[in-house]
C-alpha positions in Angstrom: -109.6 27.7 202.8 -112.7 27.0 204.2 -116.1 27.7 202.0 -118.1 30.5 203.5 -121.7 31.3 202.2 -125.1 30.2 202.0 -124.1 29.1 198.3 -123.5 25.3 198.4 -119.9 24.2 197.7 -119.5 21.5 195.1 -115.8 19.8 194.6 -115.1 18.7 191.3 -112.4 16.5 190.2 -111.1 15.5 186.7 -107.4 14.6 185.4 -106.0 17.3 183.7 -106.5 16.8 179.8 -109.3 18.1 178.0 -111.1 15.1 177.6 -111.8 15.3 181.6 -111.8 18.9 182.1 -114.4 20.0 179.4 -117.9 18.0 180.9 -116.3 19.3 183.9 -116.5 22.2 182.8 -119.5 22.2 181.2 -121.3 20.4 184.6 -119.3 24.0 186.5 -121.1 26.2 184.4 -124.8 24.4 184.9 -123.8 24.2 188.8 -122.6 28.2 188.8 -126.0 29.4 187.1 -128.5 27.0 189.9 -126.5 29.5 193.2 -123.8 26.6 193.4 -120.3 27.7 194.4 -117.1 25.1 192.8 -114.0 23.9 193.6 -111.9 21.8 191.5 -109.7 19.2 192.6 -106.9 18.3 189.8 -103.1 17.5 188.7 -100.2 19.6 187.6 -101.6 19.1 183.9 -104.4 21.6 184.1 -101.8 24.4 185.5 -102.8 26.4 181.9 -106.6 25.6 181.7 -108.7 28.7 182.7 -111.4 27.1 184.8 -114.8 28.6 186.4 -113.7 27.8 190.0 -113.5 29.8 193.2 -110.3 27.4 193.7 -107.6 24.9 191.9 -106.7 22.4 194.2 -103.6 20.3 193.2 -103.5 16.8 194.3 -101.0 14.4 193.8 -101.4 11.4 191.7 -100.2 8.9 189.7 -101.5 6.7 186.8 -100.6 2.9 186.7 -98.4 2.4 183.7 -95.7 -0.6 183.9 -96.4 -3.7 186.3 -92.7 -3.7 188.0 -92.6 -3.6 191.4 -90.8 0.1 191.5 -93.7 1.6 189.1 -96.0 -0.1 191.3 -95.0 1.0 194.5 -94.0 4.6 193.2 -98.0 4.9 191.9 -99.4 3.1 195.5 -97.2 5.9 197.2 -98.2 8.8 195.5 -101.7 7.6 195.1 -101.3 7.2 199.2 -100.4 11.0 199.7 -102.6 12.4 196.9 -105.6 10.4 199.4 -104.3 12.5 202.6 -104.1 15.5 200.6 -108.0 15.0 199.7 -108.6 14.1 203.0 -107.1 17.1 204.6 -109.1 19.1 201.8 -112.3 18.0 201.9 -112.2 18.5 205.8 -111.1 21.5 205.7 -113.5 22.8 202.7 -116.6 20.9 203.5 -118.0 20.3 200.0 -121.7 18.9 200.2 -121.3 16.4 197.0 -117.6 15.4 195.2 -118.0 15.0 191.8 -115.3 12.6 189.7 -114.8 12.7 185.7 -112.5 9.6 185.4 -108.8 9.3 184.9 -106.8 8.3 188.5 -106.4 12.1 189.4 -109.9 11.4 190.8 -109.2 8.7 192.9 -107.8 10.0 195.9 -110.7 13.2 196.3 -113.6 10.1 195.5 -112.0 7.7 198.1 -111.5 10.6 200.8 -115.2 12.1 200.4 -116.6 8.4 200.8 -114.5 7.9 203.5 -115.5 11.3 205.3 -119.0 9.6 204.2 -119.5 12.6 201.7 -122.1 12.2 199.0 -120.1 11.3 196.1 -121.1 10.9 192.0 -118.7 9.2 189.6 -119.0 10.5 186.1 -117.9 7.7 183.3 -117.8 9.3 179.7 -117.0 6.2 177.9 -118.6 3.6 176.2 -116.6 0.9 178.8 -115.5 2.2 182.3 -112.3 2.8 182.7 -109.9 1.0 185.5 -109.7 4.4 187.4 -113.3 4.3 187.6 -114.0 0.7 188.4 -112.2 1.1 191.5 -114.3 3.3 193.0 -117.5 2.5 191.4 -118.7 0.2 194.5 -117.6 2.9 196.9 -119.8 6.1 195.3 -123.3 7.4 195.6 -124.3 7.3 192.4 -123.0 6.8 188.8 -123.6 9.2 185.4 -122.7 7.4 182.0 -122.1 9.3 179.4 -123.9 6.4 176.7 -126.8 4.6 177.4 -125.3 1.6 176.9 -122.2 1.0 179.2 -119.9 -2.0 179.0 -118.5 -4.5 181.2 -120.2 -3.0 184.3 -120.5 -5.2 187.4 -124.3 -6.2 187.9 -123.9 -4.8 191.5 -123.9 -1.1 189.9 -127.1 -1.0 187.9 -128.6 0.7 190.7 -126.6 3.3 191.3 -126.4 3.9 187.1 -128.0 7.1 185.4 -128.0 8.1 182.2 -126.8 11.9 182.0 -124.9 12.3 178.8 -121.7 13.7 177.9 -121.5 17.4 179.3 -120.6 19.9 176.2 -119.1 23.0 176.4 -121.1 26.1 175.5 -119.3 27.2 172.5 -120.1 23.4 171.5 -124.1 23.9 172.1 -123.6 27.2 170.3 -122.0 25.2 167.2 -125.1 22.6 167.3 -127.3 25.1 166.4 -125.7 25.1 162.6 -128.0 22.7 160.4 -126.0 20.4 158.3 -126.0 21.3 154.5 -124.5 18.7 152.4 -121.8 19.4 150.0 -122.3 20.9 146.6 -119.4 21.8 144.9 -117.0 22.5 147.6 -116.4 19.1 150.3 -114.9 20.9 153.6 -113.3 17.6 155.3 -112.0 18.5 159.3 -108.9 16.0 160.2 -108.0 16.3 164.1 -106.3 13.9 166.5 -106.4 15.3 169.7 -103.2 15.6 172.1 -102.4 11.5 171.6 -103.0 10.9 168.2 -102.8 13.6 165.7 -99.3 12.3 163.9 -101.2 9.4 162.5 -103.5 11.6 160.6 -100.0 13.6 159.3 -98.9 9.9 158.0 -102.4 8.7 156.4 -104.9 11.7 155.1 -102.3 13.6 153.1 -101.1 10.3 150.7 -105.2 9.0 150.7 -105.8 12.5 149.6 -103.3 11.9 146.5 -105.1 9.0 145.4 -108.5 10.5 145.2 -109.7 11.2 141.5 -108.8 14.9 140.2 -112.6 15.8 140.5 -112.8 15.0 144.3 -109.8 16.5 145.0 -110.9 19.6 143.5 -113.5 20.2 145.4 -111.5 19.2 148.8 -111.2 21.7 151.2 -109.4 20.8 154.1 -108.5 21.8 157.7 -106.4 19.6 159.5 -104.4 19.7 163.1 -100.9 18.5 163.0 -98.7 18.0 165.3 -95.2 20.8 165.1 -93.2 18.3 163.7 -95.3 17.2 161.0 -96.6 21.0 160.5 -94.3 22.0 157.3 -94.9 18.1 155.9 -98.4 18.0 155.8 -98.7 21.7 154.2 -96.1 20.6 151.4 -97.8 17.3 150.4 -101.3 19.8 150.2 -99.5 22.6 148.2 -98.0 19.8 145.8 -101.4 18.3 145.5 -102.6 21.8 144.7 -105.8 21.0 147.4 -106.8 24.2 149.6 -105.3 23.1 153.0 -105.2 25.0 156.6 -102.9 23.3 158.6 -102.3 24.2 162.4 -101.1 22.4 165.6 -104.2 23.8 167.9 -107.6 25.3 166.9 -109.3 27.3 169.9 -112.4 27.1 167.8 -112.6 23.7 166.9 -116.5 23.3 167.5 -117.5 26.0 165.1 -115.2 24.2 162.6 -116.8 20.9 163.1 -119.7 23.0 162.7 -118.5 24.2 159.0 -117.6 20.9 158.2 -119.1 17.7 155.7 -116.9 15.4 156.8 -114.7 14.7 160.1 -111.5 12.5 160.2 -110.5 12.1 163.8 -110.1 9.8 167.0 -113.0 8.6 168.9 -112.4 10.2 172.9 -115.2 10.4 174.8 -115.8 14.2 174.3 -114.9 14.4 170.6 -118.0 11.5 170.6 -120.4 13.7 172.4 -118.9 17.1 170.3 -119.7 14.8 167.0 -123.0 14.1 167.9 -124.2 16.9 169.8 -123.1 19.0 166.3 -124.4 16.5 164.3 -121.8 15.6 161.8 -121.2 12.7 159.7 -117.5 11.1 160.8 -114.4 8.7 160.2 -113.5 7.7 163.4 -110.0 6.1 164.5 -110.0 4.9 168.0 -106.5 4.8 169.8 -105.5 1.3 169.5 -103.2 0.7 172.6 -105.8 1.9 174.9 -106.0 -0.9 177.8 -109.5 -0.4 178.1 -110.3 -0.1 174.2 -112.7 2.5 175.3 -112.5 4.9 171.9 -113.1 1.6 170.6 -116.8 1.5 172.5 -117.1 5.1 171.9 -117.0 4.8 168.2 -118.9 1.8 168.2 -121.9 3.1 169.7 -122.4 6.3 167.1 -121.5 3.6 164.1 -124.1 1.5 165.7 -126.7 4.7 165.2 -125.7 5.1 161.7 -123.7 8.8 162.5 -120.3 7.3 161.5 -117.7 5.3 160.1 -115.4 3.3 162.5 -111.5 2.1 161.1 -109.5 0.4 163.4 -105.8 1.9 163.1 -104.6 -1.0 161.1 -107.3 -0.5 158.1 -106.4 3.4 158.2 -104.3 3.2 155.1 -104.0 5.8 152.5 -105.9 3.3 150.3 -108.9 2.2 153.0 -108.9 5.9 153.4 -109.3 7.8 149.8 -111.9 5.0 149.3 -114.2 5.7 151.9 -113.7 9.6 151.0 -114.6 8.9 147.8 -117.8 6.8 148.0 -118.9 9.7 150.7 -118.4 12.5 148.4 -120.5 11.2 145.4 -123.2 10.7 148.0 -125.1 13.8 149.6 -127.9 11.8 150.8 -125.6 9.6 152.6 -123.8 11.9 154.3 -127.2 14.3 155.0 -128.4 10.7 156.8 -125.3 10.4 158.6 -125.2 13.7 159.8 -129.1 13.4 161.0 -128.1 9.5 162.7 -125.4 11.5 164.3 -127.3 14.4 166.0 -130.2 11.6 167.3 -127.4 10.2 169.1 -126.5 13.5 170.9 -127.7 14.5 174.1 -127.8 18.6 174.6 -128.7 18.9 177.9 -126.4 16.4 179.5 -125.1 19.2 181.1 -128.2 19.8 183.1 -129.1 16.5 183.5 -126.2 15.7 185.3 -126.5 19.2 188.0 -130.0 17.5 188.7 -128.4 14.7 189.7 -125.4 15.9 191.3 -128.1 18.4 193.4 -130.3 15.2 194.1 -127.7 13.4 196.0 -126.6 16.3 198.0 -129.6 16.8 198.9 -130.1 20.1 197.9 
């Protein structure tokens, strides 16, 4: 399929969760609106994701997971074919810049455009760079963080690095627009854990929320996501408790409920960071503990560091740790209201935009 137009074609890659494909998204949408046509370049995962695109290309891939010599040479393989794919792709397509948003599904169309000598830009939401993204960081144009402050980088980089922010979806810029108005009587408290780690909230909120004084809980109402299996659970342990509960495994309008919100209980992935702040709400943040990079660990980090949050490593998130932060938080307007206004400073709205300029820059358009 080769690109035909005066429009200029723009390949986008990203693995296929949502924590990839959203700036993706969002940077699509900015591109789309400046005349740019876009192709995106991704895995098997994002088969059910609607995305603006004139195309969806599959390319193979394979994420390093055990350190036997098997795993290893089954990843090099298809990391090997996914690379001819791209190759194949990009010569056939002619894209004028390749744009990466982490995770190895980017590595093959990154290492193919630089070796076609294709203006590339490496997009690195998290707080540390992630090992997908340190192997190609030497071999791209340029580099977009998603935090000002980005760890462990190599000093060789810092001239490539631009600060972009984290791209937001529109229905997310829509939801920032909602001013924050602390609690008065009711305290709405949104618990999600995204696709890896939603069970833990299933095993820790529901008990912290039975050891919260009968006042607090009164006032508690609660939306949480929970996984199917722990669906009927969670609901029970609410109803028993007598505390106003909607429970569901998926909500397609999350934003606007983190816009609704006082409170957020949830892990710390790169987009859920830039969602919190760009929304501006005050947050209890878990970050995935067996993460090799520890990057929700950064991400976290950086908005407790601005005052918009409350970071708990997974082994203090008990029930106890839990109902005690809850409950200092809701006796305390003003200290939420200052939360919530640390957390928007930290937020970057136009990150989407800032990151097309750049993308345009080095394709020299």
């Amino acid at each position: 399929m080769t690109h035909q137009g005066n429009s200029p074609l723009i390949l986008l890659c990203a693995g296929g969760t949502g924590g990839h494909l959203f700036p993706a998204e969002a940077l699509a949408d900015a591109l789309a609106m400046r005349g740019a046509t876009i192709d995106l370049a991704t895995d098997t995962r994002a088969a059910h994701f609607k995305f603006p695109a004139r195309a969806v290309h599959l390319i193979p891939s394979a994420t390093v997971r055990g350190r036997d010599p098997l795993s290893l040479a089954r990843t090099a393989s298809l990391l090997a074919l996914g690379t001819f794919t791209a190759w194949r792709l990009i010569g056939c397509i002619r894209p004028a810049v390749v744009v990466g948003f982490g995770g190895y599904p980017t590595v093959p169309p990154l290492l193919a455009a630089s070796w076609r000598g294709v203006p590339t830009v490496l997009h690195e939401q998290n707080g540390v760079m992630g090992r997908a993204n340190r192997l190609l960081a030497l071999r791209v144009t340029r580099i977009a963080t998603g935090f000002r402050e980005l760890k462990n980088v190599d000093a060789r980089l810092q001239a490539k690095i631009t600060f972009t922010g984290n791209p937001v979806r529109p229905s997310v810029l829509e939801a920032a627009n909602a001013l924050y108005a602390p609690p008065a009587n009711e305290l709405h408290l949104l618990v999600f854990g995204g696709s890896q780690g939603a069970h833990v909230m299933a095993e820790i909120v529901p008990p912290a929320v039975a050891q919260l004084s009968a006042e607090t809980r009164a006032r508690l109402r609660i939306v949480q996501q929970a996984r199917a299996e722990d669906l009927e659970e969670v609901k029970a342990t609410y109803a028993k408790l007598g505390v106003q509960a909607e429970c569901a495994p998926f909500f397609s309008d999350l934003p606007a409920r983190m816009a609704a919100s006082h409170l957020i209980v949830s892990r710390s992935g790169a987009s859920t960071v830039a969602e919190l702040a760009a929304i501006g709400r005050p947050a209890i943040m878990v970050p995935l503990p067996h993460a090799l990079d520890q990057d929700q660990f950064a991400n976290a980090g950086l908005l407790a560091e601005a005052g918009g949050g409350i970071r708990l490593v997974q082994s203090d998130f008990t029930p106890k740790r839990l109902a005690s932060e809850l409950e200092k938080l809701a006796s305390d307007r003003s200290k939420l209201e200052k939360m919530a206004a640390a957390a928007k400073s930290a937020g970057t709205l136009d990150a989407a935009e800032r990151l097309a300029d750049l993308v345009l820059q080095v394709a020299g358009l």
